[in-house]
TIDREN-720818 format. One record per atom (N, C-alpha, C): residue number from 1; atom name; residue in one letter; x, z, y; chain. Coordinates in steps of 0.05 Angstrom, whole numbers, plus 5000, padded with zeros to 4 digits. Each point is the difference from the previous one (the first is absolute). Example, Ala and Ser with C-alpha at 12.3 -4.5 7.8 and 13.67 -1.06 7.14 Angstrom:
<nodes>
{1; "N"; "a"; {5264; 5156; 4886}; "A"},
{1; "CA"; "a"; {4982; 5000; 5024}; "A"},
{1; "C"; "a"; {5018; 5000; 5024}; "A"},
{2; "N"; "s"; {4993; 4986; 5021}; "A"},
{2; "CA"; "s"; {5016; 5001; 5024}; "A"},
{2; "C"; "s"; {4985; 5014; 5022}; "A"},
</nodes>
This chain:
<nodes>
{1; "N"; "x"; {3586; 2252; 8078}; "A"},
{1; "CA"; "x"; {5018; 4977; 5004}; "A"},
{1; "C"; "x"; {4983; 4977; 5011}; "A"},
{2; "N"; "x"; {5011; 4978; 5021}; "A"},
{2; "CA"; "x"; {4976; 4980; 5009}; "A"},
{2; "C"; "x"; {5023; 4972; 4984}; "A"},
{3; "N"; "x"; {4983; 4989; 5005}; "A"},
{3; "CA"; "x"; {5013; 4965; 4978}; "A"},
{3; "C"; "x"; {4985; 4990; 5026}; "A"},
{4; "N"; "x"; {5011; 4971; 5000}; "A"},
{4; "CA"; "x"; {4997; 4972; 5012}; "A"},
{4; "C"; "x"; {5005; 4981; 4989}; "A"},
{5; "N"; "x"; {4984; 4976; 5006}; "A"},
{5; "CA"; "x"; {5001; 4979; 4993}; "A"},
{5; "C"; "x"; {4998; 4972; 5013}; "A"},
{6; "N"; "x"; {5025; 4993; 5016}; "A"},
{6; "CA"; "x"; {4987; 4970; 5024}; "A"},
{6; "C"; "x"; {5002; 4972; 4979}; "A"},
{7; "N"; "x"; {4974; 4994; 5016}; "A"},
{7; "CA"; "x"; {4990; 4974; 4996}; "A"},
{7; "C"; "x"; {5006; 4977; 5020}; "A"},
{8; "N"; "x"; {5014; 4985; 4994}; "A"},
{8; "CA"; "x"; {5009; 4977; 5016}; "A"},
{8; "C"; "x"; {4992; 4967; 4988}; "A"},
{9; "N"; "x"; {4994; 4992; 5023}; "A"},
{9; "CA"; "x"; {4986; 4972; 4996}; "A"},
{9; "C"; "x"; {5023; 4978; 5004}; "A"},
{10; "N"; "x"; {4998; 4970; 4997}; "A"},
{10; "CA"; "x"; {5018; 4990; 4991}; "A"},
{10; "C"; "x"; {5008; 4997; 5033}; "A"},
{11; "N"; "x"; {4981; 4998; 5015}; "A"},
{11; "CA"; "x"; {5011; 4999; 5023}; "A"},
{11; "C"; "x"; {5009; 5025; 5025}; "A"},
{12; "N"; "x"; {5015; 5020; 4982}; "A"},
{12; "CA"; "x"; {5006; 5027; 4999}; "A"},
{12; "C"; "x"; {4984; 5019; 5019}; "A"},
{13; "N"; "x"; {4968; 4993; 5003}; "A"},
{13; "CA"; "x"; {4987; 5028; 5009}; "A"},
{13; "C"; "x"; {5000; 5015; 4973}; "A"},
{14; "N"; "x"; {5002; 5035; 5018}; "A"},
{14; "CA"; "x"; {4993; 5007; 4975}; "A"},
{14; "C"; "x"; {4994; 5029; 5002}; "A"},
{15; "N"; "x"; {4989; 5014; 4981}; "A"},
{15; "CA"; "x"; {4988; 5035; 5005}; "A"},
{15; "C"; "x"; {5015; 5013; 4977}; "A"},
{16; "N"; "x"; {4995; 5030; 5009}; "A"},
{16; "CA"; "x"; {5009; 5010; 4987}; "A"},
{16; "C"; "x"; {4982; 5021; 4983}; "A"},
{17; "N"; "x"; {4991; 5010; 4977}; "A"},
{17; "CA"; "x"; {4979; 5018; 4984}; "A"},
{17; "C"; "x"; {5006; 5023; 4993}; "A"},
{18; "N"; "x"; {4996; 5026; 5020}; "A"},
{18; "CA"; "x"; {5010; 5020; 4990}; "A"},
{18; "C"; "x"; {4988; 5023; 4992}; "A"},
{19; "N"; "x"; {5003; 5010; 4977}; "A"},
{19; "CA"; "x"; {4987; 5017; 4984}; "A"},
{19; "C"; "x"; {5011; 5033; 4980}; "A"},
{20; "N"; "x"; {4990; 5017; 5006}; "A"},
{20; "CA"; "x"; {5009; 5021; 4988}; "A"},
{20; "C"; "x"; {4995; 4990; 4968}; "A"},
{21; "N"; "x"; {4982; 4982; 4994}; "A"},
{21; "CA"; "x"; {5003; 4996; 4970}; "A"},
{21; "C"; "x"; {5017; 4980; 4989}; "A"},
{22; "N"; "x"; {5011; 4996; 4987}; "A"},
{22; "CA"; "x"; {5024; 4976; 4989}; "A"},
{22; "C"; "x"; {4973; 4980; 4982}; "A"},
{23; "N"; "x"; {4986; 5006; 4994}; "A"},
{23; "CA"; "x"; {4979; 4986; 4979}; "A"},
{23; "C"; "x"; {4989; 4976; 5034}; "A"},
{24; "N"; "x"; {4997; 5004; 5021}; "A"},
{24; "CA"; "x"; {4989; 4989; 5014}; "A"},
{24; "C"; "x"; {5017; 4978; 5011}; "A"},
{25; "N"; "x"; {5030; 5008; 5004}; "A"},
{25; "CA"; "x"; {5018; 4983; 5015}; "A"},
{25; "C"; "x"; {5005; 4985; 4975}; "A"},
{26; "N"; "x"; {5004; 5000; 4970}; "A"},
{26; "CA"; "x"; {5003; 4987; 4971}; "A"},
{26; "C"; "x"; {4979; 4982; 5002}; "A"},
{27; "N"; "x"; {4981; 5004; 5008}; "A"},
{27; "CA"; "x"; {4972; 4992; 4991}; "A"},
{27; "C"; "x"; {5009; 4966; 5028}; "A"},
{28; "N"; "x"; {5004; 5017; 5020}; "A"},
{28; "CA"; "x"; {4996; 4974; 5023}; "A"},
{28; "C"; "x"; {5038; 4984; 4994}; "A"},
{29; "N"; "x"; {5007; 5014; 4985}; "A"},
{29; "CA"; "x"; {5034; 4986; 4999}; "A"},
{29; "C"; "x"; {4992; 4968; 4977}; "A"},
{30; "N"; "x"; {4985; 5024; 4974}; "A"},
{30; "CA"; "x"; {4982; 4976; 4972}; "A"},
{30; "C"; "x"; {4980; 4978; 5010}; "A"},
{31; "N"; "x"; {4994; 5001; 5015}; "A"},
{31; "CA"; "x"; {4975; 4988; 5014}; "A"},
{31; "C"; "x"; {5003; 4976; 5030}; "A"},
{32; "N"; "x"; {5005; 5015; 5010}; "A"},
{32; "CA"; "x"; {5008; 4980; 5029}; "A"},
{32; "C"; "x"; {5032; 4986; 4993}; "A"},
{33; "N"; "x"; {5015; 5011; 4989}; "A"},
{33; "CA"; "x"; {5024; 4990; 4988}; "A"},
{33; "C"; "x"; {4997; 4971; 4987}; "A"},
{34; "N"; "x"; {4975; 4999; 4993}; "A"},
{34; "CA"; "x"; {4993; 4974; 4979}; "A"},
{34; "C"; "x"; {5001; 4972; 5020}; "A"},
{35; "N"; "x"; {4993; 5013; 5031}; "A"},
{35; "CA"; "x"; {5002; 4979; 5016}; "A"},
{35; "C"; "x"; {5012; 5003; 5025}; "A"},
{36; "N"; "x"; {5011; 5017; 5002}; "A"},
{36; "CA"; "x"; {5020; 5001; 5023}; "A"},
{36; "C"; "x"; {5029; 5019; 4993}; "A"},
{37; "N"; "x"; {5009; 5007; 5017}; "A"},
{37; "CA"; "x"; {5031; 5022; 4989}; "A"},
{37; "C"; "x"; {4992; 5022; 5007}; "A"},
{38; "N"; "x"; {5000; 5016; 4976}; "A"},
{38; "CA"; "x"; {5002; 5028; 4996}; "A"},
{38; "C"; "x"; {5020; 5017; 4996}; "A"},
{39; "N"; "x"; {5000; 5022; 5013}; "A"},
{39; "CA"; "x"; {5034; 5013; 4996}; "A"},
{39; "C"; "x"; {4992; 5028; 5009}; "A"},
{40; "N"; "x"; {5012; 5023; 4980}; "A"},
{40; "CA"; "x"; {4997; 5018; 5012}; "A"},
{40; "C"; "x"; {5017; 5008; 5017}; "A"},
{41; "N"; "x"; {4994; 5022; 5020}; "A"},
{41; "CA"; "x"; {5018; 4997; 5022}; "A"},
{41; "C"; "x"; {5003; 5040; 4999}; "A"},
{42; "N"; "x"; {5025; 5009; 5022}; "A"},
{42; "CA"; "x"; {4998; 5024; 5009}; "A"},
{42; "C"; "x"; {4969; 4997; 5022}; "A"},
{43; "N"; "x"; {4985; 5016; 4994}; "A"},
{43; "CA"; "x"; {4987; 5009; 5034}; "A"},
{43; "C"; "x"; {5004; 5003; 5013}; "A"},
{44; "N"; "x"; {5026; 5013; 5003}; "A"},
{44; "CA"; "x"; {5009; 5002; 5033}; "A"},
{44; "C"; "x"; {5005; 4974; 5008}; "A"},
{45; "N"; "x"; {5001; 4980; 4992}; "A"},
{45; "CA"; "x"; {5019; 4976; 5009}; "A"},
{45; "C"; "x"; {4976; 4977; 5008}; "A"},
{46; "N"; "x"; {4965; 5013; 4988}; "A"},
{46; "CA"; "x"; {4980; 4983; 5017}; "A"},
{46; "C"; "x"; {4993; 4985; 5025}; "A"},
{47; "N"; "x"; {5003; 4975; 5002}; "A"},
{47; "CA"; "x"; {5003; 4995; 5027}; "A"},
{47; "C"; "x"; {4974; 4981; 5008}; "A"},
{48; "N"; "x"; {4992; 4994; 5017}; "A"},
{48; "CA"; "x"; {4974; 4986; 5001}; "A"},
{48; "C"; "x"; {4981; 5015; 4990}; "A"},
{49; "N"; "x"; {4965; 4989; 4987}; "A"},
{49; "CA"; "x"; {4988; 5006; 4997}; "A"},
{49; "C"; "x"; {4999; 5018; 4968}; "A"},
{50; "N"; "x"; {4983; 5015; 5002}; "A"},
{50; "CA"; "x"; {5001; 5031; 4979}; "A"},
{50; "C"; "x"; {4962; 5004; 4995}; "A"},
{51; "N"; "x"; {5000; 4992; 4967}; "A"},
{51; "CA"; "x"; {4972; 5015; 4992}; "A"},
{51; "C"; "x"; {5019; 5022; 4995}; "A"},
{52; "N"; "x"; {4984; 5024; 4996}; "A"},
{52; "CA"; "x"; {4995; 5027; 4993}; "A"},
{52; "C"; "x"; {4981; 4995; 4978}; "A"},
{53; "N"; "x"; {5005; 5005; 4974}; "A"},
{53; "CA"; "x"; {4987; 4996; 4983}; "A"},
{53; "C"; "x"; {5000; 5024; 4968}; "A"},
{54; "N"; "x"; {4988; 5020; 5002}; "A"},
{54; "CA"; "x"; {4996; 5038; 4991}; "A"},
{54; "C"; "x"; {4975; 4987; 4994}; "A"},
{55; "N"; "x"; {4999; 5027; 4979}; "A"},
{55; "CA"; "x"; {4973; 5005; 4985}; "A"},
{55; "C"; "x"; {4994; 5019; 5003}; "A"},
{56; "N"; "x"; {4978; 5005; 5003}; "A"},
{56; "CA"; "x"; {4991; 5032; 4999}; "A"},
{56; "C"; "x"; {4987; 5010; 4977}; "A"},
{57; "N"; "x"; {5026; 5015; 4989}; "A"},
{57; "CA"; "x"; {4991; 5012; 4977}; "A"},
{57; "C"; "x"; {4975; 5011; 4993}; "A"},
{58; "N"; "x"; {4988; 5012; 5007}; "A"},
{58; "CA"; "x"; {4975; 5013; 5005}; "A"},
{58; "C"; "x"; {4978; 4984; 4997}; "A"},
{59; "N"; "x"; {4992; 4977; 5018}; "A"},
{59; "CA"; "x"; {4982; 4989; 4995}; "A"},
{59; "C"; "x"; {5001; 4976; 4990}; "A"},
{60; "N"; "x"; {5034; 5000; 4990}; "A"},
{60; "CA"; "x"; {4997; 4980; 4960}; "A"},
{60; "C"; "x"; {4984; 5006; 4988}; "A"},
{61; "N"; "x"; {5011; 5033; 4997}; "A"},
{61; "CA"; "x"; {4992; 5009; 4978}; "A"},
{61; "C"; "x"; {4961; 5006; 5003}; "A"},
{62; "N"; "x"; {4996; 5003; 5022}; "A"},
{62; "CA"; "x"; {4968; 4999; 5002}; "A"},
{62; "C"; "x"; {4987; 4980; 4997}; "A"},
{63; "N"; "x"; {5015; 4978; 5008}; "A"},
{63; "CA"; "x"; {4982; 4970; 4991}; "A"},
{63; "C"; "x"; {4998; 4996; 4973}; "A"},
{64; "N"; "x"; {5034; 5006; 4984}; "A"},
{64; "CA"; "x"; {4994; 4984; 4978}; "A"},
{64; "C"; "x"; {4984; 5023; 4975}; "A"},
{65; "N"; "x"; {4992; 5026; 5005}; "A"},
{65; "CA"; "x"; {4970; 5019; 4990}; "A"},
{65; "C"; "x"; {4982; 4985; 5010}; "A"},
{66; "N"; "x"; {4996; 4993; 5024}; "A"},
{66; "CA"; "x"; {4967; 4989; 4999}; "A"},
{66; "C"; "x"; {5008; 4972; 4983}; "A"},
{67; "N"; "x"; {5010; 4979; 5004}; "A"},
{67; "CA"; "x"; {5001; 4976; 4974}; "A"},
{67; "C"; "x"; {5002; 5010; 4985}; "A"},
{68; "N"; "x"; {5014; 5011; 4982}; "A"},
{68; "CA"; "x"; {5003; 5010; 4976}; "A"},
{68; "C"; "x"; {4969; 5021; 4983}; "A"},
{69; "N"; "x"; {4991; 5000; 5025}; "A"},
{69; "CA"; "x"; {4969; 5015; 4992}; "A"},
{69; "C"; "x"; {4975; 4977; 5001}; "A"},
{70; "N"; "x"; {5013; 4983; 5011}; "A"},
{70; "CA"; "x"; {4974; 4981; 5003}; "A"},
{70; "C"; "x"; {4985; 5001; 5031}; "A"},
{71; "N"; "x"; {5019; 5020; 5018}; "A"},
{71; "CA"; "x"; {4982; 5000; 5028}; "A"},
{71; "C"; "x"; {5015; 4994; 5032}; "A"},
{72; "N"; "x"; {5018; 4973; 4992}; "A"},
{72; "CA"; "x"; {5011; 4987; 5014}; "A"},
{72; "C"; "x"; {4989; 5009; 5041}; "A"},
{73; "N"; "x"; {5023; 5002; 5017}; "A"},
{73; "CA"; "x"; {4991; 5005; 5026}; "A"},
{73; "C"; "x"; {4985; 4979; 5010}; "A"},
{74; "N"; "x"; {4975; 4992; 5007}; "A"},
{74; "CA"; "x"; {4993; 4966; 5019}; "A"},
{74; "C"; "x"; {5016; 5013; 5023}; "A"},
{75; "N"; "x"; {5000; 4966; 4996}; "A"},
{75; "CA"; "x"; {5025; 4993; 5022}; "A"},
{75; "C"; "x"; {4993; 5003; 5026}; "A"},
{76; "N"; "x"; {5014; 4999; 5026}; "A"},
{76; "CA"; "x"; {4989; 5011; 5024}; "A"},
{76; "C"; "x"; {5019; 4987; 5013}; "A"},
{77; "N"; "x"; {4997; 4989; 5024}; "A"},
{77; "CA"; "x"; {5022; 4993; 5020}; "A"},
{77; "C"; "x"; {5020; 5024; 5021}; "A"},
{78; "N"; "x"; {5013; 4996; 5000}; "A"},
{78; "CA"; "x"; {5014; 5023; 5021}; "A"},
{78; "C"; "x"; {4989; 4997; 5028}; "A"},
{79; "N"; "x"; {5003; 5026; 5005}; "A"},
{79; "CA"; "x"; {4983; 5008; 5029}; "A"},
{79; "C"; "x"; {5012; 4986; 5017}; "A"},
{80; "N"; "x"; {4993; 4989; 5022}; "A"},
{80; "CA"; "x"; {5007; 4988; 5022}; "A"},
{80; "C"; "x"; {5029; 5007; 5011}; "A"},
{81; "N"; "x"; {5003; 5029; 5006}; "A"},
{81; "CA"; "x"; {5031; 5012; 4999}; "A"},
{81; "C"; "x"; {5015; 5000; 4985}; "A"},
{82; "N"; "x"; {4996; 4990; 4975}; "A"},
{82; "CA"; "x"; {5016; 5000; 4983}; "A"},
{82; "C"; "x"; {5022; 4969; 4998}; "A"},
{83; "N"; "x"; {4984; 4979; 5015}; "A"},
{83; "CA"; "x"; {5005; 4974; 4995}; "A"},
{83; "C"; "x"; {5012; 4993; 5033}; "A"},
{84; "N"; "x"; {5021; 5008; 5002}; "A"},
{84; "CA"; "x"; {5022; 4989; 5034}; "A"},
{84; "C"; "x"; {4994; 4983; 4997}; "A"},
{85; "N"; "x"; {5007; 4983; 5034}; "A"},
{85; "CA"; "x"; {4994; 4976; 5011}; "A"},
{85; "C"; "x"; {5028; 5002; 5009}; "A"},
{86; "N"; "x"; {5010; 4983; 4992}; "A"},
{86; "CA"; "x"; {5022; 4985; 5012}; "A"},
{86; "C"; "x"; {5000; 4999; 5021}; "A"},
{87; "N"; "x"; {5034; 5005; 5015}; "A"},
{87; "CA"; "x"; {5004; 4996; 5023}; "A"},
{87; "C"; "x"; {5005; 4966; 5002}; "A"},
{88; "N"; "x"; {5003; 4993; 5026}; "A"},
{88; "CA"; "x"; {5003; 4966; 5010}; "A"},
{88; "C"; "x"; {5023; 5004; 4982}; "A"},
{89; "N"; "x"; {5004; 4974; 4987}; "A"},
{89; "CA"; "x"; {5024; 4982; 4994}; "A"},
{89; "C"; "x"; {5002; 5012; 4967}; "A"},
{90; "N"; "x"; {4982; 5019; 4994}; "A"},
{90; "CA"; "x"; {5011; 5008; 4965}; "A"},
{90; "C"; "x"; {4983; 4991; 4986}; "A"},
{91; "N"; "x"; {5014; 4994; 4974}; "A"},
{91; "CA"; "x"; {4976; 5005; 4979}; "A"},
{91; "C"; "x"; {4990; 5011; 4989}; "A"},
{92; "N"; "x"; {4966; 4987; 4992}; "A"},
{92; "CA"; "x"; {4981; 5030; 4994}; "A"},
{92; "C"; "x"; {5014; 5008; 4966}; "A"},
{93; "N"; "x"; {5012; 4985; 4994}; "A"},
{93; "CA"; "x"; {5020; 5014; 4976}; "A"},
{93; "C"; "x"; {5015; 5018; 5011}; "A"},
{94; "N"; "x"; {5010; 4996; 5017}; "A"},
{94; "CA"; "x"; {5020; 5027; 5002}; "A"},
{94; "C"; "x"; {4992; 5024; 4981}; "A"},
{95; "N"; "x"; {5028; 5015; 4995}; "A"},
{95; "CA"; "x"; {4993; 5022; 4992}; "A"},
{95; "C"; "x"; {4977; 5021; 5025}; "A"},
{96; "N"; "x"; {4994; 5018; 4984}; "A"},
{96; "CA"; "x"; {4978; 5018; 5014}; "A"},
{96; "C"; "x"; {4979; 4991; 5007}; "A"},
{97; "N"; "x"; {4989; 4972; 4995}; "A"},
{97; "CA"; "x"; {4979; 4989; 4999}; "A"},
{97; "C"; "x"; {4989; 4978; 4983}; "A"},
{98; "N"; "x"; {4981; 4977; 5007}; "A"},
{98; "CA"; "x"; {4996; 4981; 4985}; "A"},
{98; "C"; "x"; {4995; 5014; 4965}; "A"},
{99; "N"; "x"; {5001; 4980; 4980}; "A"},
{99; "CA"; "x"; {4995; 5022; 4973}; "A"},
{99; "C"; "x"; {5014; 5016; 4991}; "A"},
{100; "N"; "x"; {5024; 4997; 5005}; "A"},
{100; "CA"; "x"; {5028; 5028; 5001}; "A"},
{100; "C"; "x"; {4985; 5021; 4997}; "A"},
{101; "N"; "x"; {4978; 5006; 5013}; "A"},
{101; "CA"; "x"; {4988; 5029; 5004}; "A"},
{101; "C"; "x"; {4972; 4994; 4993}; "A"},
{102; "N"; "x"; {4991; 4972; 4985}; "A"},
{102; "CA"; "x"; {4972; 5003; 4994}; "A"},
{102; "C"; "x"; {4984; 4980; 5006}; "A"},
{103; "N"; "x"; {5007; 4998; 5027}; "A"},
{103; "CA"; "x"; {4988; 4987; 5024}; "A"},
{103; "C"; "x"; {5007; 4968; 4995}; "A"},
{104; "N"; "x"; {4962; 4987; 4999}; "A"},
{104; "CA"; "x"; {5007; 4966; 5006}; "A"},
{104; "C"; "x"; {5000; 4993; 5031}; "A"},
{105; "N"; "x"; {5006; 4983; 4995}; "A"},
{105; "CA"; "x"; {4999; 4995; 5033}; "A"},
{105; "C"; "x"; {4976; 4983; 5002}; "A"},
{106; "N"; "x"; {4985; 5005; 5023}; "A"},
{106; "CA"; "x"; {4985; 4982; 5009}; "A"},
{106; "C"; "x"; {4998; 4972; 4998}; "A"},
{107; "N"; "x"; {4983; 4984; 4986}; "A"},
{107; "CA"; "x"; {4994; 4970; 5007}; "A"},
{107; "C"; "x"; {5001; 4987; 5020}; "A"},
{108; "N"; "x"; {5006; 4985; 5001}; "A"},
{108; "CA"; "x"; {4995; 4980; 5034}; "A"},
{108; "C"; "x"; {4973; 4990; 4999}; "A"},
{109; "N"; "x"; {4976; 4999; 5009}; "A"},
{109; "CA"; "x"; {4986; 4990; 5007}; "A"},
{109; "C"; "x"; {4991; 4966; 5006}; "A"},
{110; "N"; "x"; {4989; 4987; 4978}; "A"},
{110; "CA"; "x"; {4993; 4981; 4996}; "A"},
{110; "C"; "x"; {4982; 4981; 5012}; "A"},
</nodes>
């Protein structure tokens, strides 16, 4: 089953969070709800921008054995391909890039 959750700002931009887990779209409904409008929605009816937001079972469950043992992963940045560059006119939030997927975006240079 997938769940959603749009987030709308007072000045009605707004996304939509969609997840095969209901704990994830709950989580962003309890949370971002605190300061903007939260509502669950059908998914089919997503319009505008869309995180994709799944867990992978598998390597939950692998991370939280190494914490739970005391031998936490060091942290690592994602590979160069892993982190899209935006086309002209988007943001590096967009889904499929920016931290959505991991990825910070670059600094501007000072």
């Amino acid at each position: 089953m997938t769940f959603a959750t749009r987030i709308t700002t007072a000045d009605r931009q707004s996304v939509t969070v969609i997840s095969q887990t209901s704990a994830i779209t709950d989580w962003v409904s309890r949370y971002l709800g605190l300061w903007w409008t939260a509502a669950h929605v059908d998914p089919c009816t997503a319009i505008g921008p869309v995180i994709r937001a799944d867990v992978d079972e598998e390597q939950h469950t692998e991370l939280g054995a190494r914490v739970l043992t005391g031998r936490p992963e060091p942290a690592r940045r994602p590979s160069a391909s892993a982190c899209s560059t935006p086309s002209a006119g988007t943001s590096p939030y967009a889904a499929g890039s920016g931290p959505v997927n991991g990825c910070i975006p670059p600094r501007s240079r000072r």
